[in-house]
C-alpha positions in Angstrom: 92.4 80.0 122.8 93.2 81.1 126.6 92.8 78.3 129.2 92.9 75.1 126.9 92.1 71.6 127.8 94.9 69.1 128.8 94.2 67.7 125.3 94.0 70.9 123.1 97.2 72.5 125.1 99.2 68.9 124.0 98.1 68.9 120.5 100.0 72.4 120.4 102.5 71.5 122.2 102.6 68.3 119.6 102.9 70.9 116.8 105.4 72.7 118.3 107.8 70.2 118.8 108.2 69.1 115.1 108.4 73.0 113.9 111.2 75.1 114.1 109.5 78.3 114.9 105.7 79.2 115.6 104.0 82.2 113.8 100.9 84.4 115.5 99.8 88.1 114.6 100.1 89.5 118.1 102.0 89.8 121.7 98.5 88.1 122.8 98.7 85.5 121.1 102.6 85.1 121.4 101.6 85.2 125.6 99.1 82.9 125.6 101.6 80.1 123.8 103.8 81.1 126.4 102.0 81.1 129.2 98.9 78.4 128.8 100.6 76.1 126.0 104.2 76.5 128.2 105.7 77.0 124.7 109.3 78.1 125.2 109.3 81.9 123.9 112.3 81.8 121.6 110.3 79.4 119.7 107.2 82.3 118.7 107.6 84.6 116.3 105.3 87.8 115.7 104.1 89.2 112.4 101.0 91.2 112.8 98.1 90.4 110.0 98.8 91.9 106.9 97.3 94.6 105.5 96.6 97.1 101.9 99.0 99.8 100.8 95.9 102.2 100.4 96.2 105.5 97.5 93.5 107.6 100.5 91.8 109.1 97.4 89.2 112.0 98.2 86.9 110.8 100.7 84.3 114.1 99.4 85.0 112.5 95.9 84.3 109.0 96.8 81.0 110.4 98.5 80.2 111.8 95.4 80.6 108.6 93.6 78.9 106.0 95.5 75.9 108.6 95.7 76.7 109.5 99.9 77.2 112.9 99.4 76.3 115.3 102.6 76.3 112.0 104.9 77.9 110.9 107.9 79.5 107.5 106.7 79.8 105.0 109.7 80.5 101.3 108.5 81.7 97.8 109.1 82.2 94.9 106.9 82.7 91.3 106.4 81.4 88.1 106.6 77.7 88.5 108.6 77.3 86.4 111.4 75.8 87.0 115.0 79.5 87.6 116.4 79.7 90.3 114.8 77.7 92.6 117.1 76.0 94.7 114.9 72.9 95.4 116.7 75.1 97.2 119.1 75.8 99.6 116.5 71.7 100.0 115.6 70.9 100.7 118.9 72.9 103.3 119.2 72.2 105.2 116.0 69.1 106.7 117.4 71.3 109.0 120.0 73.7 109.3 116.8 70.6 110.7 115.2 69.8 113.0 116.9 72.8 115.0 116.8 73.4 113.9 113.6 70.4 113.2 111.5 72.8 112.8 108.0 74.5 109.7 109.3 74.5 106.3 107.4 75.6 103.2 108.8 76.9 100.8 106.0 76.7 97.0 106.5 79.3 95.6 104.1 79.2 92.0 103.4 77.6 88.5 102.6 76.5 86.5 104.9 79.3 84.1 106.3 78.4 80.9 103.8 79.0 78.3 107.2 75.7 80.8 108.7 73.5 80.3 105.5 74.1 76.9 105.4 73.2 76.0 109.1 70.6 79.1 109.6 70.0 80.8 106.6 69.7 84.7 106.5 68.0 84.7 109.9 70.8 86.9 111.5 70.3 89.3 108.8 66.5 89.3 109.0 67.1 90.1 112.8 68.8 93.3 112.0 66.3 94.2 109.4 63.8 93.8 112.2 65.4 95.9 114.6 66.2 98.5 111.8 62.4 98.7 111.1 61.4 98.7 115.0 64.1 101.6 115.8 63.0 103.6 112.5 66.8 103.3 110.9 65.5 102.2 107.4 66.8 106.1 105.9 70.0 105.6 108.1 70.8 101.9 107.4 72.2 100.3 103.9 73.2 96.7 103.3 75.3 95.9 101.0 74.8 93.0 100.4 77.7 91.9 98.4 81.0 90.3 98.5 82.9 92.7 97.2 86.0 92.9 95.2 89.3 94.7 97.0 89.1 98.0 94.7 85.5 98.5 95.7 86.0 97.7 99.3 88.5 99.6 100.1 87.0 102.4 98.3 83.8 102.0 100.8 86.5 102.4 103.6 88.0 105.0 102.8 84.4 107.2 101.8 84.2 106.3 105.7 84.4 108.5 108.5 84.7 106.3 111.3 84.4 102.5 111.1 82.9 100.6 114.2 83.8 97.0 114.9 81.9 95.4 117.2 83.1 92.0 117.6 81.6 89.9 120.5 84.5 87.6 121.2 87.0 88.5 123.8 89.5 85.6 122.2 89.1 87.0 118.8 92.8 87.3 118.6 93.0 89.3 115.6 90.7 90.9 112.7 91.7 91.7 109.0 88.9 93.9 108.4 90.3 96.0 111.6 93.7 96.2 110.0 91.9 97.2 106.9 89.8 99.6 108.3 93.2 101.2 109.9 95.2 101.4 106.3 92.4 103.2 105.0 92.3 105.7 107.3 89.3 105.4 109.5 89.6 106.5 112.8 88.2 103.3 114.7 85.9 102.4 117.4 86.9 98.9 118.6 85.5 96.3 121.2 88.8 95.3 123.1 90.0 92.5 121.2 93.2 91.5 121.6 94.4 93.3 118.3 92.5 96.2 119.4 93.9 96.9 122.4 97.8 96.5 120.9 97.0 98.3 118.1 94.9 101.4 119.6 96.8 101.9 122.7 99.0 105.0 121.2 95.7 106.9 119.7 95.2 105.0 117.0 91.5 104.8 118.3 88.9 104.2 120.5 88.0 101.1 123.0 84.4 100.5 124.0 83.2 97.6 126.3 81.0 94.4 124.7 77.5 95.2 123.9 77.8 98.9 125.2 75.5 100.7 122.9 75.7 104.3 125.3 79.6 104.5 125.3 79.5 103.7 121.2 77.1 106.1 120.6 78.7 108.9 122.5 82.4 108.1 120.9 80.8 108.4 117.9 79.2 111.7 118.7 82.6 112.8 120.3 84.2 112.2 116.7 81.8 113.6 114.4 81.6 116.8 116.5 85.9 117.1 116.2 87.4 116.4 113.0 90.8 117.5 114.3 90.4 114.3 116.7 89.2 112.2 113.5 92.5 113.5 111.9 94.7 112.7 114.6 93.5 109.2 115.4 93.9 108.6 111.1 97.4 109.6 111.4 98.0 107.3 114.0 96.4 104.7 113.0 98.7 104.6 109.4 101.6 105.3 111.3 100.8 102.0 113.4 99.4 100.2 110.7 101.9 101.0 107.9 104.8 98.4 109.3 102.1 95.7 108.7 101.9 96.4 104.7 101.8 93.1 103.0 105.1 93.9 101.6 106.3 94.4 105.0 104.7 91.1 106.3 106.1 89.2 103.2 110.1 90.5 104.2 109.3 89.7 108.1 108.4 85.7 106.9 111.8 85.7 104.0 113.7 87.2 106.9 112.5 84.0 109.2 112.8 81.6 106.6 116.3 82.8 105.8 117.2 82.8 109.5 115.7 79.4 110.5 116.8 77.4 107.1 119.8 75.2 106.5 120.1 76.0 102.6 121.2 78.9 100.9 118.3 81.2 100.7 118.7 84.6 98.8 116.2 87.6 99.0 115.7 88.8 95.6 113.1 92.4 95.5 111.3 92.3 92.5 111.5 96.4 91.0 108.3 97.8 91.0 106.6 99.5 87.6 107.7 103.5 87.5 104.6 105.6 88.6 104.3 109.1 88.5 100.8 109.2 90.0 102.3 110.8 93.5 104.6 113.3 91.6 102.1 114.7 89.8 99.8 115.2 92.4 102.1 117.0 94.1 103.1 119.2 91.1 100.2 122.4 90.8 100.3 124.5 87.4 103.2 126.6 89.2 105.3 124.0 90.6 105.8 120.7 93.1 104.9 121.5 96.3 107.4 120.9 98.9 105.6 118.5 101.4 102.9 116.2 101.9 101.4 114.7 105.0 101.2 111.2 104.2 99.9 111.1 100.6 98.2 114.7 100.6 100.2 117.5 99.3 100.8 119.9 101.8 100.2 123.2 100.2 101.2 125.5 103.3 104.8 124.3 102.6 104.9 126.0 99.6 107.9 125.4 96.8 111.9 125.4 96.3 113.5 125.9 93.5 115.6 122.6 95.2 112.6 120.1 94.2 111.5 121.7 91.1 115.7 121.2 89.8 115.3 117.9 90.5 111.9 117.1 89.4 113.0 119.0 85.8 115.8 116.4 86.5 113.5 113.5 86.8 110.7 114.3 84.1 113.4 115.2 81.8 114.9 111.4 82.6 111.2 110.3 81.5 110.4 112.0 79.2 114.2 110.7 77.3 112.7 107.3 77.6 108.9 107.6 76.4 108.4 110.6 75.0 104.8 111.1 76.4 103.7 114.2 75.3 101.8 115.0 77.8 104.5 114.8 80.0 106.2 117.8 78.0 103.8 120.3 80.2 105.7 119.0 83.8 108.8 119.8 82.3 107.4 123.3 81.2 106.4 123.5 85.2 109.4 122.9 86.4 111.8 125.1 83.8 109.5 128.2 84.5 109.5 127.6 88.1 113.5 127.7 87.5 113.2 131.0 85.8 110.8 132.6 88.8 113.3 132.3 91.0 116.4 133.9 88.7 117.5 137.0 90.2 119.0 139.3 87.3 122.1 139.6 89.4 122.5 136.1 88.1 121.4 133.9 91.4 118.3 132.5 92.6 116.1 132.6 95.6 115.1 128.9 96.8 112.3 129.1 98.8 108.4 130.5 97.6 105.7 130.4 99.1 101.7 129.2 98.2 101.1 132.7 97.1 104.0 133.1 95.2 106.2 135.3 97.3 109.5 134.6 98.0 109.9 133.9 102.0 112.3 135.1 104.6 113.9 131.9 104.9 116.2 132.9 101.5 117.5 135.4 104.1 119.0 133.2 106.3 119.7 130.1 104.0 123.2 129.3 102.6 121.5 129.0 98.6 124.8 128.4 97.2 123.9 124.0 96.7 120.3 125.5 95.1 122.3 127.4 92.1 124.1 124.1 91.9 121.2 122.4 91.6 119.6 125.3 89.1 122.7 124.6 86.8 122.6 120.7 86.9 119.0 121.1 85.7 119.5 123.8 83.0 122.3 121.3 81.9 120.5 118.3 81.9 117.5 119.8 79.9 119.8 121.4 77.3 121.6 118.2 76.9 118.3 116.3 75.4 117.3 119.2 73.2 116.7 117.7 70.0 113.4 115.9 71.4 112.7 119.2 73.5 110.6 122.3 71.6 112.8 124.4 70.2 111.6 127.4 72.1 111.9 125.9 75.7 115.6 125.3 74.8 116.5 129.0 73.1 115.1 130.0 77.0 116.9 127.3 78.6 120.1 128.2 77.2 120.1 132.0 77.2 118.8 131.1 81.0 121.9 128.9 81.2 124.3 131.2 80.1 123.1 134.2 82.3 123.6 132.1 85.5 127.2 130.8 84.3 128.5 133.9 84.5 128.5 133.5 88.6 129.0 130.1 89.1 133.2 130.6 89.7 132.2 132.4 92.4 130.5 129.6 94.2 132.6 128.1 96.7 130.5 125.2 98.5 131.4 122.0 98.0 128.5 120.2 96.5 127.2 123.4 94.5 130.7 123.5 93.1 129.6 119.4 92.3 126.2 120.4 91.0 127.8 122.6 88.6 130.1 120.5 87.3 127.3 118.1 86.6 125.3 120.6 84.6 127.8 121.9 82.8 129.0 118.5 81.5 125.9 117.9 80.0 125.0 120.8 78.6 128.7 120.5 76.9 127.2 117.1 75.8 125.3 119.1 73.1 126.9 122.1 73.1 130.7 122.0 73.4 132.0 125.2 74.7 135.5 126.4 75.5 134.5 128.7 78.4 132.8 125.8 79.9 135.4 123.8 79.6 137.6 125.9 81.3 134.9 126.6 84.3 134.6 122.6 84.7 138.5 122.8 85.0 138.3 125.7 87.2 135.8 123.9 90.0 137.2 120.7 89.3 141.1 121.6 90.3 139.1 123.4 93.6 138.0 120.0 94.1 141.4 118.5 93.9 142.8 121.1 96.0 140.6 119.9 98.9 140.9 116.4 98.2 144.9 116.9 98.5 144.4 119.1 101.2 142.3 116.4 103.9 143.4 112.9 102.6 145.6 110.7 104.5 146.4 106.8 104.7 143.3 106.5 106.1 140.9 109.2 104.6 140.4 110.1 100.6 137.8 112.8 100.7 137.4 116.4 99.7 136.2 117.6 103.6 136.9 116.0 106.9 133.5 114.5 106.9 131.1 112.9 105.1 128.1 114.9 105.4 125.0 114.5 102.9 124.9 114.0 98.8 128.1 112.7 99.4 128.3 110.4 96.0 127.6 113.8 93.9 132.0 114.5 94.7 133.5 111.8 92.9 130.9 111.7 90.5 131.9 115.8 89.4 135.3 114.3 89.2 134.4 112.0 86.5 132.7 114.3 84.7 136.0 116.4 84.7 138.0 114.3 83.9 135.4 112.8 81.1 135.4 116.5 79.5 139.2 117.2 79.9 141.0 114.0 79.7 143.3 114.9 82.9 144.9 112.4 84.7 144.5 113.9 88.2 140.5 113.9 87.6 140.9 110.0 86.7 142.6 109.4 89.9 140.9 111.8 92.7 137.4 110.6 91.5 137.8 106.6 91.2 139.8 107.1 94.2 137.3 108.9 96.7 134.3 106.9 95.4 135.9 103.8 96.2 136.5 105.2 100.0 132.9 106.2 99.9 131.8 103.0 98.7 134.1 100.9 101.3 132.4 103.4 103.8 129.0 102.8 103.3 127.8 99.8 101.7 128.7 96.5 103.7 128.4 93.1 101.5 124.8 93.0 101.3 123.8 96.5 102.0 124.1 99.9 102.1 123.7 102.4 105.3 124.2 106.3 103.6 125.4 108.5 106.8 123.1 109.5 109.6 121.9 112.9 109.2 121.8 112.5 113.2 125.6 112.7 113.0 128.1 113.0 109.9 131.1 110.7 110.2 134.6 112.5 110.8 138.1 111.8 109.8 139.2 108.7 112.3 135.5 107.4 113.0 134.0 104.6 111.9 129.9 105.2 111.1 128.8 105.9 114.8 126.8 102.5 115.6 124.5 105.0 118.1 123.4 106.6 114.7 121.1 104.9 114.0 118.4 105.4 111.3 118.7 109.2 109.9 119.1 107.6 106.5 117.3 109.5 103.6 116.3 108.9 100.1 118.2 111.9 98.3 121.1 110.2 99.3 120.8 106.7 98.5 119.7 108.0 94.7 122.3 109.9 94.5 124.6 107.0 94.8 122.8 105.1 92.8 123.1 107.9 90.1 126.8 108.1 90.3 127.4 104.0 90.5 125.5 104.2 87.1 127.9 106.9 85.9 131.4 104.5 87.4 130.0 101.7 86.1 129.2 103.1 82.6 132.4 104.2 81.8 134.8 101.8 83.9 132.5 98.9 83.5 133.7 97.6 87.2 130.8 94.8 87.7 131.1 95.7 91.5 129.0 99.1 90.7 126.7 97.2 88.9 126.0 95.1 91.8 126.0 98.5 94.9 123.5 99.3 92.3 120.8 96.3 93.0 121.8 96.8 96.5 121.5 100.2 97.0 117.9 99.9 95.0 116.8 97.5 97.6 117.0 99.8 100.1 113.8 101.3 99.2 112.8 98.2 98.5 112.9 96.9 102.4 116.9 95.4 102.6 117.6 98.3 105.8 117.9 97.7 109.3 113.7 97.9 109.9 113.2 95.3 106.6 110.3 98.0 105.7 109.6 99.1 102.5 110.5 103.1 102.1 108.5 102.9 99.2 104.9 102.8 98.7 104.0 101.5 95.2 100.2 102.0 95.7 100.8 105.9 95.5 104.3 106.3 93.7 105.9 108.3 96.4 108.9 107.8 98.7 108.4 107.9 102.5 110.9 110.8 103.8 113.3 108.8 105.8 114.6 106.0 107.4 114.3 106.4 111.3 115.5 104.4 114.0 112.4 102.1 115.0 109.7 103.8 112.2 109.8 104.8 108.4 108.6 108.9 108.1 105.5 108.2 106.3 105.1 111.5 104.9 106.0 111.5 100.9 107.3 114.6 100.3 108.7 116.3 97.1 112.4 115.6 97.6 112.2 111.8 98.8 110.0 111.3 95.9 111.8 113.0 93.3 114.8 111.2 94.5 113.4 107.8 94.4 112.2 108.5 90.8 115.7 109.4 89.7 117.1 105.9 90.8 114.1 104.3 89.9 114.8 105.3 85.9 118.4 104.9 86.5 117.8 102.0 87.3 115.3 100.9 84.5 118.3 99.9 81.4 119.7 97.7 84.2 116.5 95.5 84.9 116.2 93.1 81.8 117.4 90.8 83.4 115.5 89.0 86.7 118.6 88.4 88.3 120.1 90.4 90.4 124.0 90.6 89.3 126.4 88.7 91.0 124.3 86.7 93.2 124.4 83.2 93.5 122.2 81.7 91.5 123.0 78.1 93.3 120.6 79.1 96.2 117.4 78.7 96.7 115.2 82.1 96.2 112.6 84.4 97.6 111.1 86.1 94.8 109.1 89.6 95.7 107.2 89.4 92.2 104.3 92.4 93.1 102.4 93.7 96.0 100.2 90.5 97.5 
């Protein structure tokens, strides 16, 4: 509380002399220690209230459901008590009304037990009163329960805008505000502290104390625009979404690491593979592209990129359940493949919702997408004996059409890609001509890496650009299908550099898409953020492949550490991602995470995440000292 007795303020200053650090959910707060309590301000720490990783299901659906259909849903919830301020809300549903005679304003919630016990229901008679005396009863519902988290954030998220009305101008903070916010209602707020930090950038809407007029023409304002309500939802997750319980359970390890004398380790517990997002995202034609937040963003169309890798990914799945039901994504994916074969033996990459191939294939270097094409052919050829028979005779006569041009491909990575679908197709099918294109691609490779390294510099380019990891790994797989020496030497060789260059002893930082890292630099500290999934899992991929056949238990470790990357161990401790949905936020930014779960961060994060799964029997993480103390991350709080 602001302005504190002389007794109060020294009973916190008593508690702050025997702790090592205070903890409070906003600047606000963290002020008023400061500034009425005189606590010194390196001694206050701020993590904002907690709140739900949220799967923003349908709100028409849930409408449907809960029996709202064809209303205007306004709400608030939680505990009932006269501090809540709900009668401002009744008295201005009347205006609301009238412009909107469909609206419903839910009440969620009990009464708070401390009321009932020192007044009984009288609050909540009040409001049934004033209900009655306002003629609300067809606008109004109670409900009248304490409800469990599935249900309640269900009721949030059928809501199109959520009012909280508090009366308290010391409230410092509200968990059914930062609830409200996760679920995606835009919000009306009285100007709590919270409020006002948390609204300020658009994230919704302050009204005064007790101001019925300005609520009920905010709420007008919002139900006539829904491009507002949109905006103000998107801002809201983008402000709420560093606040994820996850996020709030790193931000108190990472101060009790930081304040304790004993050896404390951060150990990420690997979250259950879920394929919920993916196949949202996947319509009987292909995976879309992108998705804004959650939603699949069917504007953005397809690429034969994303549906490689998701064949890839499903095909990785399907090896290690065999769900048949999964056996129609791969279908998806393969015939997507085979729309965009051109019978001059390449592919176009980019389709659009109608099915038309877009101008963009015109002015896009697709050499890396036949890579891709060919890596996927390959990897679905090479687990053909749990595959029908009549997708592989396709696959294969497929394959072997688009071999035919693949010595002509030049660009490095493609030239990768292909080296990595050929090597597993020869898995199953050993082929001279195969052999012989691997060796062709592969002594291009060497060529390069000859041609740029130095003392100092053991790569194929003068840069390290993106998909970096997908180089050495090629070289294996050479050198795994033809036994030469060079192949041995070039691949173990330019991993390690790669390796050296981007992981740090407990971490890895992939290079910035904001500026690639050139012969003689170190990674540019002013590149900061830029990081992206695809390029994490595809180290992860090839530190599988190293470790597998060299058995070095340093790769087994970059492994764990490269997985907790997604996991929150990056330079923001936020989780890139969400296990409530099963996608992968697009990319790690300098002060924010990209929200949006797109098609490629998603695929990508599924690829490492089954890479990953033969390597997680154990609990503990490889090579850490197991003489410290621990922080386990067991599941979402």
């Amino acid at each position: 509380m602001p302005k504190p007795d002389r007794e109060t303020q020294q009973y916190i200053q008593s508690i702050a002399e025997i702790t090592d650090m205070l903890i409070v959910m906003t600047q606000a707060a963290k002020k008023i220690l400061e500034d009425d309590y005189l606590i010194a301000k390196d001694k206050i720490t701020v993590i904002p209230h907690g709140t739900h990783l949220v799967e923003n299901f349908d709100k028409k659906c849930l409408k449907e459901k809960y029996g709202y259909q064809n209303r205007k849903v306004l709400s608030t919830f939680g505990l009932l008590s006269s501090g809540k301020g709900i009668e401002t809300t009744l008295k201005a549903l009347p205006s609301i009304i009238r412009q909107y005679p469909e609206t419903l304003f839910l009440i969620i919630g009990k009464t708070h037990p401390c009321v009932v016990q020192q007044e009984g229901e009288k609050y909540r008679q009040n409001l049934e009163l004033l209900i009655e005396e306002l003629d609300l009863s067809g606008n109004v519902d109670f409900v009248n329960n304490y409800l469990p988290l599935d249900l309640l954030l269900e009721y949030l998220q059928l809501t199109d805008i959520y009012l909280f009305t508090s009366k308290d101008p010391n409230q410092a903070v509200s968990g059914t505000f930062s609830y409200a916010i996760s679920c995606g209602c835009p919000i009306i707020s009285t100007p709590i502290p919270h409020a006002l930090e948390v609204l300020e950038k658009g994230a919704g809407i302050i009204i005064d104390f007790n101001d019925s007029l300005q609520l009920a023409e905010h709420v007008i304002n919002l139900l006539d625009d829904e491009s507002l309500r949109d905006r103000i939802t998107l801002n809201g997750l983008h402000q709420m979404a560093p606040t994820a319980w996850e996020n709030s359970a790193l931000a108190h390890a990472q101060l009790f690491t930081s304040i304790s004398n004993s050896n404390l380790n951060i150990q990420y517990k690997i979250p259950e593979i879920n394929l919920n997002h993916l196949k949202k995202m996947t319509t009987d034609f292909g995976i879309l592209q992108f998705s804004i937040i959650n939603r699949p963003d069917e504007e953005s169309g397809y690429t034969l990129d994303d549906n490689a890798r998701a064949l890839i990914a499903m095909c990785q799945y399907y090896r290690m359940y065999k769900r048949k039901d999964d056996l129609n994504y791969i279908n998806i994916y393969f015939y997507f493949i085979l729309f965009t074969f051109q019978e001059e033996g390449s592919f176009l990459n980019y389709v659009d919702v109608k099915k038309q191939f877009t101008d963009q294939n015109g002015t896009c270097n697709l050499e890396d997408s036949f890579g891709r094409a060919i890596w996927a052919l390959g990897y679905l050829i090479s687990i053909q004996e749990i595959i029908p028979s009549e997708l592989i005779i396709k696959a294969k006569k497929l394959f072997n059409k688009v071999i035919l041009q693949a010595e002509y491909v030049h660009s490095t990575r493609a030239m990768a890609f292909i080296i990595k679908g050929l090597y597993f197709a020869n898995t199953k099918n050993a082929n001279p001509l195969n052999i012989q294109l691997i060796e062709k691609l592969a002594d291009r490779l060497v060529q390069m890496y000859k041609h740029e390294t130095d003392d100092q510099w053991q790569w194929y380019e003068s840069y390290l650009t993106y998909a970096n990891s997908v180089l050495p790994e090629a070289m294996l797989f050479a050198w795994l299908t033809s036994d030469k020496p060079i192949y041995h030497t070039v691949a173990l060789a330019s991993f390690d550099f790669l390796m050296y260059k981007i992981f740090s002893p407990d971490a890895i930082k992939v290079i910035s898409n904001k500026g690639w890292m050139h012969n003689g630099q170190e990674i540019n500290a002013d590149h900061i953020g830029g990081e992206q999934p695809i390029d994490v899992a595809y180290t992860i991929l090839a530190l599988n492949e190293f470790y597998n056949n060299f058995k070095i238990e340093d790769y087994k470790d970059k492994m764990f550490t490269a997985f907790d990357w997604f996991l929150g161990n990056n330079h923001l401790n936020q989780i890139i991602y969400n296990p409530c949905t099963g996608g992968c936020y697009d990319g790690l930014e300098e002060s924010y995470i990209n929200l949006n779960q797109g098609a490629e961060s998603t695929i990508s994060y599924l690829m490492a995440r089954l890479t990953m799964e033969k390597h997680t029997i154990s609990a503990e993480k490889p090579g850490q000292n197991t003489q410290g103390k621990k922080i386990h991350f067991l599941k979402p709080i």
